[in-house]
N, CA, C and O atoms as CSV, one atom per row, in Angstrom:
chain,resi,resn,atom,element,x,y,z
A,1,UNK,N,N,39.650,-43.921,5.366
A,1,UNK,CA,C,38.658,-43.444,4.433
A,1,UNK,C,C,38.379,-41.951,4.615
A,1,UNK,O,O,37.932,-41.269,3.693
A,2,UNK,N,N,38.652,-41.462,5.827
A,2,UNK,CA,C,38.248,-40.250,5.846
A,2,UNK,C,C,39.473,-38.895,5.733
A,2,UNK,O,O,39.247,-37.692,5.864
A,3,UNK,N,N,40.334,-39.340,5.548
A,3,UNK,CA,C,41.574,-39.178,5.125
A,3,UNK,C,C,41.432,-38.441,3.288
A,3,UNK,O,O,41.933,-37.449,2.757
A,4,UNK,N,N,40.847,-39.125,2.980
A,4,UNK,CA,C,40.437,-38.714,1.446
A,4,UNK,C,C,39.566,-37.610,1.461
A,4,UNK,O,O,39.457,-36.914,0.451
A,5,UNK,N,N,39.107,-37.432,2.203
A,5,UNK,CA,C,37.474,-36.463,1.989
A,5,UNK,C,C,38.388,-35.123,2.210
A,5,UNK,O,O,39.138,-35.040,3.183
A,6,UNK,N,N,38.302,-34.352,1.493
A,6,UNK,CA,C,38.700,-32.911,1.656
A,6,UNK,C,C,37.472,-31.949,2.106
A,6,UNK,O,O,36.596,-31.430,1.414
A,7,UNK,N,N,37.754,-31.878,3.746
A,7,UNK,CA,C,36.439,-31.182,4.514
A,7,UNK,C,C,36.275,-29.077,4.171
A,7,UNK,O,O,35.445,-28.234,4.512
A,8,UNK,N,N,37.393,-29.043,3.463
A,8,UNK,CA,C,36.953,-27.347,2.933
A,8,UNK,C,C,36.312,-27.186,1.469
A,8,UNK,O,O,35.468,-26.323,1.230
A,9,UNK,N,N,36.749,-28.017,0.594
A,9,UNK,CA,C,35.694,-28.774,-0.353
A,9,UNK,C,C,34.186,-28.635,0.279
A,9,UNK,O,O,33.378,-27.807,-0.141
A,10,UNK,N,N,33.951,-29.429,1.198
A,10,UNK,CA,C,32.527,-29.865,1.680
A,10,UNK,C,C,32.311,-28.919,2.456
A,10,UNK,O,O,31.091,-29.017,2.592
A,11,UNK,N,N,32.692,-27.882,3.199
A,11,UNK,CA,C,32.352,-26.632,3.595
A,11,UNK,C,C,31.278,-25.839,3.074
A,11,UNK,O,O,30.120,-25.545,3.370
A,12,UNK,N,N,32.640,-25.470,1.630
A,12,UNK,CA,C,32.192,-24.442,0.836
A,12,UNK,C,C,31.016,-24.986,0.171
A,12,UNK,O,O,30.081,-24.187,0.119
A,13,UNK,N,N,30.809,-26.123,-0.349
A,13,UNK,CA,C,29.415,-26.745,-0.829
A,13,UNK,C,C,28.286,-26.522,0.152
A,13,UNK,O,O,27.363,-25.771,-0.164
A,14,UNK,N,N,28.305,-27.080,1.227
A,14,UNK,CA,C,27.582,-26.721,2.152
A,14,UNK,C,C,27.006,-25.901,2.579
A,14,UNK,O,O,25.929,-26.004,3.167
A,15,UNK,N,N,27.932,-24.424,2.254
A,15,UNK,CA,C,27.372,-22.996,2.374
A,15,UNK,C,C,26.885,-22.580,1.236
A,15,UNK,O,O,25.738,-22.133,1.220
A,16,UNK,N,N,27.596,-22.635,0.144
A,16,UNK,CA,C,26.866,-22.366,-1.293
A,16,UNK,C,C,25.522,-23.272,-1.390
A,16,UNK,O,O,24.673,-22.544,-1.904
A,17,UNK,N,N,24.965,-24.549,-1.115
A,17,UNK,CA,C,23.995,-25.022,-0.984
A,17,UNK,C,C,22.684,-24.020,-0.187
A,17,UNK,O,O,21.521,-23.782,-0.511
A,18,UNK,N,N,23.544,-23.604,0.987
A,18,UNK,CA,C,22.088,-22.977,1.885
A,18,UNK,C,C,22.323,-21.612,0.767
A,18,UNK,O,O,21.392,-21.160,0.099
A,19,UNK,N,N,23.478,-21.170,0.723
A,19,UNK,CA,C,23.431,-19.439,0.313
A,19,UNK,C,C,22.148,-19.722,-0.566
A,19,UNK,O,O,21.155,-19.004,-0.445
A,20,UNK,N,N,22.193,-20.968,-1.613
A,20,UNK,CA,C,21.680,-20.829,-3.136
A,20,UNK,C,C,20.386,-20.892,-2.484
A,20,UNK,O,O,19.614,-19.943,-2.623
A,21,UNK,N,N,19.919,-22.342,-1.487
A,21,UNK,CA,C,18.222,-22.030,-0.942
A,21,UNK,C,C,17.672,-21.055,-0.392
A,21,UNK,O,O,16.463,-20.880,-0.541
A,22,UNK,N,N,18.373,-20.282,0.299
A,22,UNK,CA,C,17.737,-18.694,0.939
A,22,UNK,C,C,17.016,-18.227,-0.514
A,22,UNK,O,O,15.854,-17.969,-0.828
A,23,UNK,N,N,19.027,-18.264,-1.650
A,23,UNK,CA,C,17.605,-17.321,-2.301
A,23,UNK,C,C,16.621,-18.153,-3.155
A,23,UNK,O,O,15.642,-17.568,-3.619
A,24,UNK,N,N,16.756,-19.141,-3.341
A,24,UNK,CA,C,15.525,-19.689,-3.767
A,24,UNK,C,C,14.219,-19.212,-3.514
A,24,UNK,O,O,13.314,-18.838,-4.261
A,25,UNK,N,N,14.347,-19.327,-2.111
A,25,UNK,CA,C,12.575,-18.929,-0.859
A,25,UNK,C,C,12.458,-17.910,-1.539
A,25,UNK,O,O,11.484,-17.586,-2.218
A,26,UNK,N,N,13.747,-17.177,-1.349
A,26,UNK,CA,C,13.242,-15.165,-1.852
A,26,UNK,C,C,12.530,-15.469,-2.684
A,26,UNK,O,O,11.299,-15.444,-2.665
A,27,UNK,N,N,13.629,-15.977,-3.985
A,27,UNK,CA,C,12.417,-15.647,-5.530
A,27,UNK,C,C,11.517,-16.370,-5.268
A,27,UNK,O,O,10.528,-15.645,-5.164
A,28,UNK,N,N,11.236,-17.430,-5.084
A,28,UNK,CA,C,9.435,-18.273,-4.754
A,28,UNK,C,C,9.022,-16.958,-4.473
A,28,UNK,O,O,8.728,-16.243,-5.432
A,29,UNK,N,N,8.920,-16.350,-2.916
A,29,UNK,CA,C,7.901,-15.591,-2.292
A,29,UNK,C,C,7.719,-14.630,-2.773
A,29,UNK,O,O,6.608,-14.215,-3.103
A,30,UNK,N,N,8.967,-13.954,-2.948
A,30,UNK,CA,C,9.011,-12.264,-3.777
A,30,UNK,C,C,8.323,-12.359,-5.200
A,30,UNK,O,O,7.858,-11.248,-5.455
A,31,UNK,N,N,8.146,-13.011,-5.945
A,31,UNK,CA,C,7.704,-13.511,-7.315
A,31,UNK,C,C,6.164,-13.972,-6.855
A,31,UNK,O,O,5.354,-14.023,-7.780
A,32,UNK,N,N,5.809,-14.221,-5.876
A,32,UNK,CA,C,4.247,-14.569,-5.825
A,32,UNK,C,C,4.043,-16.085,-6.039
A,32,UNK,O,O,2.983,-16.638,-5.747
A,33,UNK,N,N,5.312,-16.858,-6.663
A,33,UNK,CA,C,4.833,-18.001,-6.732
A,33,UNK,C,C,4.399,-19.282,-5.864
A,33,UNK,O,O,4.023,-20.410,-6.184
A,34,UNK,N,N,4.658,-18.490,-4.344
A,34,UNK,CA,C,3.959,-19.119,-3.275
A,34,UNK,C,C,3.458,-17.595,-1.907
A,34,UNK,O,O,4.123,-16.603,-1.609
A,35,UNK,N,N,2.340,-17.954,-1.492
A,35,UNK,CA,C,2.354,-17.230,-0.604
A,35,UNK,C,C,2.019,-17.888,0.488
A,35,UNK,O,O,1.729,-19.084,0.515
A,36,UNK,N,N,2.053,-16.907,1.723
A,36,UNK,CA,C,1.622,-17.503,3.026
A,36,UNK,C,C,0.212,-17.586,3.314
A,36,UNK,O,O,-0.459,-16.589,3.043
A,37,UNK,N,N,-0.364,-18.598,3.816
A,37,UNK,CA,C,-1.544,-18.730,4.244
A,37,UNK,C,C,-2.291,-17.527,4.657
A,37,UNK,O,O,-3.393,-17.150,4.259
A,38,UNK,N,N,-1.435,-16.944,5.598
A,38,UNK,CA,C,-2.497,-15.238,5.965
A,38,UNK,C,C,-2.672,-14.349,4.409
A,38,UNK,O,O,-3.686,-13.731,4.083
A,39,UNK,N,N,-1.447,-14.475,3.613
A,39,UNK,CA,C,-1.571,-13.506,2.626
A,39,UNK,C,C,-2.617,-13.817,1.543
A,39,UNK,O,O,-3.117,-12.992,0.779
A,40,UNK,N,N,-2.894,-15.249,1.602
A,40,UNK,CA,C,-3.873,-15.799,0.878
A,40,UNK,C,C,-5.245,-15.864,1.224
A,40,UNK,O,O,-6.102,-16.004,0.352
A,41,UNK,N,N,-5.538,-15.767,2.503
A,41,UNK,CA,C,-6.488,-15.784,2.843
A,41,UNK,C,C,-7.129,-13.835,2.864
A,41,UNK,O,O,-8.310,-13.493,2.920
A,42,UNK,N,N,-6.063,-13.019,2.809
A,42,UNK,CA,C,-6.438,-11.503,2.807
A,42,UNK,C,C,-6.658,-11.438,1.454
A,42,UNK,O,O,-7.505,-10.562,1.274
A,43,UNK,N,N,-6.315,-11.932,0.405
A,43,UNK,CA,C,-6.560,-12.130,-1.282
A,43,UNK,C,C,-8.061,-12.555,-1.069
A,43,UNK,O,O,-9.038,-11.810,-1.150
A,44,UNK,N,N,-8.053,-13.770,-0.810
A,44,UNK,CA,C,-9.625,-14.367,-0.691
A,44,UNK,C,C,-10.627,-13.148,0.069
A,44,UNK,O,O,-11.637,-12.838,-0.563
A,45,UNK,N,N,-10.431,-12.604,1.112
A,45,UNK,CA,C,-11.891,-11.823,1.465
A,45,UNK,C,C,-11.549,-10.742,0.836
A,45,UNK,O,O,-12.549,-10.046,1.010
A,46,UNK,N,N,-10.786,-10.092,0.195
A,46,UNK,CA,C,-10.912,-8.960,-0.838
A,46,UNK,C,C,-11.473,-9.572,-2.271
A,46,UNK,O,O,-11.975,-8.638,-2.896
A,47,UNK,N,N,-11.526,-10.278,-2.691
A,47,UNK,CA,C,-12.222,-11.020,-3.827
A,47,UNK,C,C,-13.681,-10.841,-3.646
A,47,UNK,O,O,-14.472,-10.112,-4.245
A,48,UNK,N,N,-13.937,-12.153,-2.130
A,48,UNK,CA,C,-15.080,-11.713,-2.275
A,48,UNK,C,C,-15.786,-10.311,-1.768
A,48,UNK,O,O,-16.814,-9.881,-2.291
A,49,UNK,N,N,-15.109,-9.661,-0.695
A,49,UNK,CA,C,-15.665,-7.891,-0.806
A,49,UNK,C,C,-16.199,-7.490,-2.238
A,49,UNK,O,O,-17.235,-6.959,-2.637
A,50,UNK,N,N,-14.746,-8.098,-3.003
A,50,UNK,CA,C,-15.338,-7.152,-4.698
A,50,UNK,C,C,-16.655,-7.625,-5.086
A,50,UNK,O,O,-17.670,-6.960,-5.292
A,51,UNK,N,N,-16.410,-9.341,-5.175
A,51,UNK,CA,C,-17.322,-9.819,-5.983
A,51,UNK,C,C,-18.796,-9.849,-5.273
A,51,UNK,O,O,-19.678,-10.466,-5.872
A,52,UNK,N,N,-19.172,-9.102,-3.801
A,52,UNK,CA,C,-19.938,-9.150,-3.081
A,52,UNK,C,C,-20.581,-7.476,-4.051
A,52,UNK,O,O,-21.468,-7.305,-4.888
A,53,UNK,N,N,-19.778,-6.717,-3.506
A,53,UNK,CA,C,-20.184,-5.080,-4.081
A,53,UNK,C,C,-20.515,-5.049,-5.384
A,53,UNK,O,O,-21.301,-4.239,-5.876
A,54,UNK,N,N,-19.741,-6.206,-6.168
A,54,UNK,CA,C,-20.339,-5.576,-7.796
A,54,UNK,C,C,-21.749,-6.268,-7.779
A,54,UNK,O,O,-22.664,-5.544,-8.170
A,55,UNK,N,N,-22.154,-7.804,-7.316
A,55,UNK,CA,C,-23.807,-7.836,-7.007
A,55,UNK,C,C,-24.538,-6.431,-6.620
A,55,UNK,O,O,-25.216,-5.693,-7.334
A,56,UNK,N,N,-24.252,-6.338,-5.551
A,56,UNK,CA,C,-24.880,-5.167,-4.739
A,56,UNK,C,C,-24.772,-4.288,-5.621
A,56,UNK,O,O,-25.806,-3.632,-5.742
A,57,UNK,N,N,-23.681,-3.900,-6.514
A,57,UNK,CA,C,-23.737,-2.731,-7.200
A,57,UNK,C,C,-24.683,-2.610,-8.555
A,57,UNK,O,O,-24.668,-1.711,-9.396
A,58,UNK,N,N,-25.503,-3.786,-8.502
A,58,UNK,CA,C,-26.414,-3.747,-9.807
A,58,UNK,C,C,-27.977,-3.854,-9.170
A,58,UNK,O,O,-28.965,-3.810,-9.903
A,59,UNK,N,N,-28.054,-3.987,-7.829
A,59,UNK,CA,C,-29.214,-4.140,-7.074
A,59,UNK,C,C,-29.150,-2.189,-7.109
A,59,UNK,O,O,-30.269,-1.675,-7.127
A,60,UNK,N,N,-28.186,-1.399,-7.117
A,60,UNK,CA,C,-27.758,-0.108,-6.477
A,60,UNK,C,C,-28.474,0.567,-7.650
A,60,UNK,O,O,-29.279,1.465,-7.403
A,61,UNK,N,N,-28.126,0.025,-9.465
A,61,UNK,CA,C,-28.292,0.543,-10.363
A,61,UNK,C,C,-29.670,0.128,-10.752
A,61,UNK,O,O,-29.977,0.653,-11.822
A,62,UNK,N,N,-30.842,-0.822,-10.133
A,62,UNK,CA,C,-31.909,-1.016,-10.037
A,62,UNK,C,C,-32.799,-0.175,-9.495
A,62,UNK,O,O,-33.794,0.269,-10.067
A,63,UNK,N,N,-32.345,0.121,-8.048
A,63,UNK,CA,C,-32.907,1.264,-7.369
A,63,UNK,C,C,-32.907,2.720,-7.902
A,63,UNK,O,O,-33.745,3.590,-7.666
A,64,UNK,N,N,-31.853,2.801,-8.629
A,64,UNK,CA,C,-31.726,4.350,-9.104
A,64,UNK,C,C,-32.767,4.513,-10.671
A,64,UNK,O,O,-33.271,5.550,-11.102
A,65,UNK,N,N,-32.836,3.258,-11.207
A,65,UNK,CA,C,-33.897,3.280,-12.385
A,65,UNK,C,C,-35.172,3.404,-11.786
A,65,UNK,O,O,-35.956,4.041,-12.489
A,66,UNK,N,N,-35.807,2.839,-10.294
A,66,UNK,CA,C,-36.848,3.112,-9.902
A,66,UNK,C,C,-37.134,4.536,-9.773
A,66,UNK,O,O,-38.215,5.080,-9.996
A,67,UNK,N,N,-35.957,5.127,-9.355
A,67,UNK,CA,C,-36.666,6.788,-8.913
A,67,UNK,C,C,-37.212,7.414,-9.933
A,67,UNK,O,O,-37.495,7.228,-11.116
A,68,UNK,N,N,-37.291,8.476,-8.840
A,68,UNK,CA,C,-37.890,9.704,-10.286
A,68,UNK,C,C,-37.042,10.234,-10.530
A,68,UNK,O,O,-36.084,10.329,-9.763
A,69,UNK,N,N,-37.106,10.911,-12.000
A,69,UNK,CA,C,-36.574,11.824,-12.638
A,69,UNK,C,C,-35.267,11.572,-12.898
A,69,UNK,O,O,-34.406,12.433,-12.720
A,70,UNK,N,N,-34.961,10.181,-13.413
A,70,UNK,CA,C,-33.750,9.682,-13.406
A,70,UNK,C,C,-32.667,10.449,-14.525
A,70,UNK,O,O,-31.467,10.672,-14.372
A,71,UNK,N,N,-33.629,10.790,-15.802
A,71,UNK,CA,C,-32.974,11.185,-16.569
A,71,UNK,C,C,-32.076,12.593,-16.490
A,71,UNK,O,O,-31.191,13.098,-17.181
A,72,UNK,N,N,-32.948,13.028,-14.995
A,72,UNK,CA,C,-31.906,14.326,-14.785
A,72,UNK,C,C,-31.035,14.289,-13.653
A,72,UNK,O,O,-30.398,15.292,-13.332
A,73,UNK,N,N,-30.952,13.171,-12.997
A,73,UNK,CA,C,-30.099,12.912,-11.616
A,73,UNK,C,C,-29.143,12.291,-12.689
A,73,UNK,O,O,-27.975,12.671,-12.772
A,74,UNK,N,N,-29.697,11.266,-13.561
A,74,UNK,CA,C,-28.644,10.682,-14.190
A,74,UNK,C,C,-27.405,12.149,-14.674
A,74,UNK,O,O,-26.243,12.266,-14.286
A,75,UNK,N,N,-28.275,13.196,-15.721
A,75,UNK,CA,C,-26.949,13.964,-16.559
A,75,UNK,C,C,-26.547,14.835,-15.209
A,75,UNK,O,O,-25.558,15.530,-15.441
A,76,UNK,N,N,-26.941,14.950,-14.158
A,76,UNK,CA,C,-26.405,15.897,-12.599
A,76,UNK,C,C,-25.312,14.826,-12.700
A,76,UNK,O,O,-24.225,15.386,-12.839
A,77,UNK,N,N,-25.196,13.433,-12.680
A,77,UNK,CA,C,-24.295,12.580,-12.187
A,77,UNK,C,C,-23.456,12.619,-12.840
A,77,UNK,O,O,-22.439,13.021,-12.276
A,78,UNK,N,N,-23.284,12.237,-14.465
A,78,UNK,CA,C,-22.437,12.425,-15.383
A,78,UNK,C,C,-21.828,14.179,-15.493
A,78,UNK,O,O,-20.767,14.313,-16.103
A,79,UNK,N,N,-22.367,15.223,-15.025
A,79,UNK,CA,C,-21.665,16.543,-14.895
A,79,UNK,C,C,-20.733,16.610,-13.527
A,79,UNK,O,O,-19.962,17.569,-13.471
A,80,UNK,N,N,-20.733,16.065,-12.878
A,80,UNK,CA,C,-20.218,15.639,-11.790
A,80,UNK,C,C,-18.442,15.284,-11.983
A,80,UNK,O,O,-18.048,14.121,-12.078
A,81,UNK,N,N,-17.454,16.533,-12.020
A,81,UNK,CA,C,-16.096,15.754,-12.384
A,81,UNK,C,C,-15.358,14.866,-11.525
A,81,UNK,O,O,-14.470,14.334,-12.191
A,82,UNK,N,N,-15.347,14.447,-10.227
A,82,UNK,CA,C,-14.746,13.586,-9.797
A,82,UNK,C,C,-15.802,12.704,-9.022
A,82,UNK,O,O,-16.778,13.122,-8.401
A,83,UNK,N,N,-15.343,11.210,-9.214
A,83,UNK,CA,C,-15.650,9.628,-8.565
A,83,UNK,C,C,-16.278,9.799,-7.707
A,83,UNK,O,O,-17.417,9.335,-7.653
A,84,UNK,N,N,-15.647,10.662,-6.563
A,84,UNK,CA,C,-15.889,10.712,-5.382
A,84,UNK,C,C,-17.048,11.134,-5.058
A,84,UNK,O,O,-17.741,10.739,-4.121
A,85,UNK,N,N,-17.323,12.095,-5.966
A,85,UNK,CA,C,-18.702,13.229,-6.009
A,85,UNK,C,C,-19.710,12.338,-6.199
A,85,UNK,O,O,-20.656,12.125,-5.441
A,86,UNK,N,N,-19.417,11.721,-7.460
A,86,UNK,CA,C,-20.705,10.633,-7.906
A,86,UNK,C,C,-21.123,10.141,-6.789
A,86,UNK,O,O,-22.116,10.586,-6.213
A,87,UNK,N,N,-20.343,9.066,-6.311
A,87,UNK,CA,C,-20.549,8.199,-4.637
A,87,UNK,C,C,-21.014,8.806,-3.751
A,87,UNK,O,O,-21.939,8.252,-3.158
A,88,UNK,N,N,-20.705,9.788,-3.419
A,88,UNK,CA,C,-21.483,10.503,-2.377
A,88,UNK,C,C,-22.909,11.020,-2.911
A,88,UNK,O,O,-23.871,11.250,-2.178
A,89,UNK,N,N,-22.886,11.155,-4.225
A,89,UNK,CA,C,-24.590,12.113,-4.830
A,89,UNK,C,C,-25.266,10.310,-4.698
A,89,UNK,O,O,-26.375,10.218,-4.172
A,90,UNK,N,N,-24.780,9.372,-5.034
A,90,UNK,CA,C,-25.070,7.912,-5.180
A,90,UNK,C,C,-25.584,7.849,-3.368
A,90,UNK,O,O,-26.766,7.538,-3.217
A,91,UNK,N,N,-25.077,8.020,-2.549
A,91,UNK,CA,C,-25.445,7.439,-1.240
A,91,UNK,C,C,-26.385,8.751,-0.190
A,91,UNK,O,O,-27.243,8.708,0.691
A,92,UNK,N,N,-25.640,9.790,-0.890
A,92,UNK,CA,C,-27.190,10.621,-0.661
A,92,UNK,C,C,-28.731,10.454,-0.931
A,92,UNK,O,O,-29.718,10.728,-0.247
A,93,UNK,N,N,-28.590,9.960,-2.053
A,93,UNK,CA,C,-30.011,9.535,-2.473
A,93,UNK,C,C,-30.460,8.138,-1.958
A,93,UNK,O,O,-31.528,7.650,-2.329
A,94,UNK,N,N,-29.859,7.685,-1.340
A,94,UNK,CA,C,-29.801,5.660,-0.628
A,94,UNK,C,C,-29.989,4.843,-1.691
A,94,UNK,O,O,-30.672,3.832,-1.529
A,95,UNK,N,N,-29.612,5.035,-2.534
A,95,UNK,CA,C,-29.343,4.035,-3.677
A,95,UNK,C,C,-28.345,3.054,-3.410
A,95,UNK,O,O,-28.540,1.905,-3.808
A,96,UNK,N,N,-27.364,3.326,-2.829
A,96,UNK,CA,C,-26.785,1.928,-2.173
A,96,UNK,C,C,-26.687,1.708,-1.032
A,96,UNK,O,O,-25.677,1.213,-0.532
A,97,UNK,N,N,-28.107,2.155,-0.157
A,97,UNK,CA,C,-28.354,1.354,0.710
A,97,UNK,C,C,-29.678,0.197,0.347
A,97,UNK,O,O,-30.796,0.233,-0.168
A,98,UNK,N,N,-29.037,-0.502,0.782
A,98,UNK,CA,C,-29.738,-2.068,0.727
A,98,UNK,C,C,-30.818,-2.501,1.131
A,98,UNK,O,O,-30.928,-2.815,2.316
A,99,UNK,N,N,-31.684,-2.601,0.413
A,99,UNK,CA,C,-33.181,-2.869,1.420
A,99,UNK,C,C,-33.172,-3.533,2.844
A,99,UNK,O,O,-33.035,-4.740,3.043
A,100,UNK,N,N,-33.303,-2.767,3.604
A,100,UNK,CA,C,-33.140,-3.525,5.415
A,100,UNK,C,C,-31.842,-3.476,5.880
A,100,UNK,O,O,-31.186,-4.278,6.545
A,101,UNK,N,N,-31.551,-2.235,5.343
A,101,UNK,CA,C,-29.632,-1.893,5.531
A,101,UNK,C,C,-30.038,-0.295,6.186
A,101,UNK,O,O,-31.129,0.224,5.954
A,102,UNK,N,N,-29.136,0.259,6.895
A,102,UNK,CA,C,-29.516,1.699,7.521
A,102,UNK,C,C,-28.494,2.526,6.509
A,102,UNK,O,O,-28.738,3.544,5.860
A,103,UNK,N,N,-27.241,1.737,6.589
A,103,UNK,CA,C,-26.332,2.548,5.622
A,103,UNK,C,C,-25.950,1.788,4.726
A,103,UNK,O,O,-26.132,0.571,4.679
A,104,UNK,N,N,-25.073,2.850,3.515
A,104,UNK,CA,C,-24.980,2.373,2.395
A,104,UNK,C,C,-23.595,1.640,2.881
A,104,UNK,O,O,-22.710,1.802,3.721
A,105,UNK,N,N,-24.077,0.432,1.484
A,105,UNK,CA,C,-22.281,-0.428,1.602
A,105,UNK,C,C,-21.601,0.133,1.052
A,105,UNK,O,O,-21.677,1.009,0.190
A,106,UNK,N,N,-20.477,-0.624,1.800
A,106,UNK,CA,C,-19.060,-0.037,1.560
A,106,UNK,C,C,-18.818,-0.053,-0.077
A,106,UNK,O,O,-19.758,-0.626,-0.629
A,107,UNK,N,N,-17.717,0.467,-1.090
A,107,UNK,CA,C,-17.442,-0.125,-2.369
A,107,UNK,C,C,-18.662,-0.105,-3.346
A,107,UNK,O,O,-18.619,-0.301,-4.561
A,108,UNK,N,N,-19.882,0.200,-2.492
A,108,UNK,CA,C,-20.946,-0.381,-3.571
A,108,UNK,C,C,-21.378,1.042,-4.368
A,108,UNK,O,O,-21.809,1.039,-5.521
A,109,UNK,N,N,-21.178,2.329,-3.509
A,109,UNK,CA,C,-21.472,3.567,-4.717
A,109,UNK,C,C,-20.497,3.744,-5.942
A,109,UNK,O,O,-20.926,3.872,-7.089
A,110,UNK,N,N,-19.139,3.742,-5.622
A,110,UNK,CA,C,-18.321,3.341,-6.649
A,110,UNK,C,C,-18.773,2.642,-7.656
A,110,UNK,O,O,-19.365,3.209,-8.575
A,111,UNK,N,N,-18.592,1.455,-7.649
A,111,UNK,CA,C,-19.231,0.583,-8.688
A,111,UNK,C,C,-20.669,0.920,-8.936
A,111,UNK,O,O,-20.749,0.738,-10.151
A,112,UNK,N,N,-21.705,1.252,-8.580
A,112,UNK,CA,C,-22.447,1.743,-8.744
A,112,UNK,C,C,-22.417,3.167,-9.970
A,112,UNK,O,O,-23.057,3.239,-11.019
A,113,UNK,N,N,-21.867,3.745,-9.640
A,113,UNK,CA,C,-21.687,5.299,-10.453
A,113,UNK,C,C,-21.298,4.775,-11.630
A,113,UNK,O,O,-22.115,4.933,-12.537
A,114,UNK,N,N,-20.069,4.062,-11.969
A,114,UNK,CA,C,-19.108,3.620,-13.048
A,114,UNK,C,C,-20.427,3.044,-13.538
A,114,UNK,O,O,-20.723,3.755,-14.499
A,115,UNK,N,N,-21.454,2.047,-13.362
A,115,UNK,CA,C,-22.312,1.388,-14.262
A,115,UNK,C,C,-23.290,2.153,-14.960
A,115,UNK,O,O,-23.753,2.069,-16.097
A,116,UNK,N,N,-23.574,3.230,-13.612
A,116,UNK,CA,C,-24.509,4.513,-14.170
A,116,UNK,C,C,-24.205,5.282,-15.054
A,116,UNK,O,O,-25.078,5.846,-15.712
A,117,UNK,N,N,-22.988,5.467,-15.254
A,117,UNK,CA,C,-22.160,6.303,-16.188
A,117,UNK,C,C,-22.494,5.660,-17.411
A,117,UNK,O,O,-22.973,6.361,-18.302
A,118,UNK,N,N,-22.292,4.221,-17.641
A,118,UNK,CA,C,-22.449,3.150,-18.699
A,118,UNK,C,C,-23.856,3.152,-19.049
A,118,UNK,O,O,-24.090,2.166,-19.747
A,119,UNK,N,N,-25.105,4.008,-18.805
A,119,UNK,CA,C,-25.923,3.278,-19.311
A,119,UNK,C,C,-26.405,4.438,-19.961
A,119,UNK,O,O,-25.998,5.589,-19.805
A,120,UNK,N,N,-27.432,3.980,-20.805
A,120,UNK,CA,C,-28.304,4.971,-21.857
A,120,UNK,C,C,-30.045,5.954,-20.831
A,120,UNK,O,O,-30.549,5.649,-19.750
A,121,UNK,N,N,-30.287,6.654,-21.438
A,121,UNK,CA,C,-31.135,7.322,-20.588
A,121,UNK,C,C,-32.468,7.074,-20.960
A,121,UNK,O,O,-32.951,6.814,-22.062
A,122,UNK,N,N,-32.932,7.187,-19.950
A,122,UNK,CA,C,-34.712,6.004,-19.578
A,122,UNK,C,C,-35.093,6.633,-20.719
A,122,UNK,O,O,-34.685,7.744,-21.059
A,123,UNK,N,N,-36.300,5.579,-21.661
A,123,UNK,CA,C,-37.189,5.543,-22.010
A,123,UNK,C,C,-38.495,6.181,-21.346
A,123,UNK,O,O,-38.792,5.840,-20.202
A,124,UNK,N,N,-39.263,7.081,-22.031
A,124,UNK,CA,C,-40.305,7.528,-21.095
A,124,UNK,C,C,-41.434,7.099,-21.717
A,124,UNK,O,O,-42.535,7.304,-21.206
C-alpha cells in the first residue's frame, strides 16, 4: 500500500500547506483582523484616556465660562495661531486643572481649546 503513495507529491503539499498558513497569520495580523491581547488592551486604555479627557474637557470649558472677562481671553485665544499656544494660555489660567487636582490633565487643554474655539461669546 505504501508503494502507491508518491512521498514528493506529499512533500511539496506539505510545504505549500505551511508556506500558504504563514501567510495567512501575516494577512490576519497585518490587516488588523486579529490582534494580540497586549495590542488590544493598549487600544482599550487609549480609548478610555480619550474618552476620559473629552469629559474632563467640558468640565475645562465650564470653568473657563465661570471666569472673568471671558469674552476677551476667549478672542486672546482664538488670535492665538498655533494649538499649542491655546493649551498652554488654557493651563495657565487652571482651567484644566480639576477641582482637587494640583496640575492640569494630560490631553484635557487640547480638547478643551478646540471646544472653546467652537463656541459663541458670553451673553452679558
Amino acid at each position: 500500500m505504501l508503494e502507491n503513495i508518491d512521498f514528493k507529491k506529499m512533500e511539496r503539499f506539505f510545504w505549500a500547506a505551511a508556506a500558504g498558513g504563514v501567510a495567512v497569520i501575516v494577512v490576519i495580523f497585518s490587516t488588523g483582523w486579529m490582534v494580540t491581547s497586549s495590542t488590544a488592551s493598549q487600544q482599550a486604555r487609549q480609548q478610555a484616556i480619550k474618552a476620559v479627557d473629552q469629559r474632563l474637557s467640558e468640565i475645562c470649558v465650564c470653568q473657563f465660562k465661570d471666569a472673568e472677562n471671558t469674552d476677551e481671553k476667549l478672542e486672546k485665544l482664538r488670535s492665538m495661531k498655533y494649538s499649542w499656544g491655546r493649551a498652554d494660555y488654557i493651563k495657565k489660567h487652571g482651567w484644566s486643572t480639576m477641582p482637587g487636582s494640583d496640575a492640569p490633565s494630560p490631553g484635557v487643554a487640547d480638547n478643551c481649546a478646540k471646544m472653546l474655539m467652537q463656541i459663541e461669546k458670553k451673553d452679558n
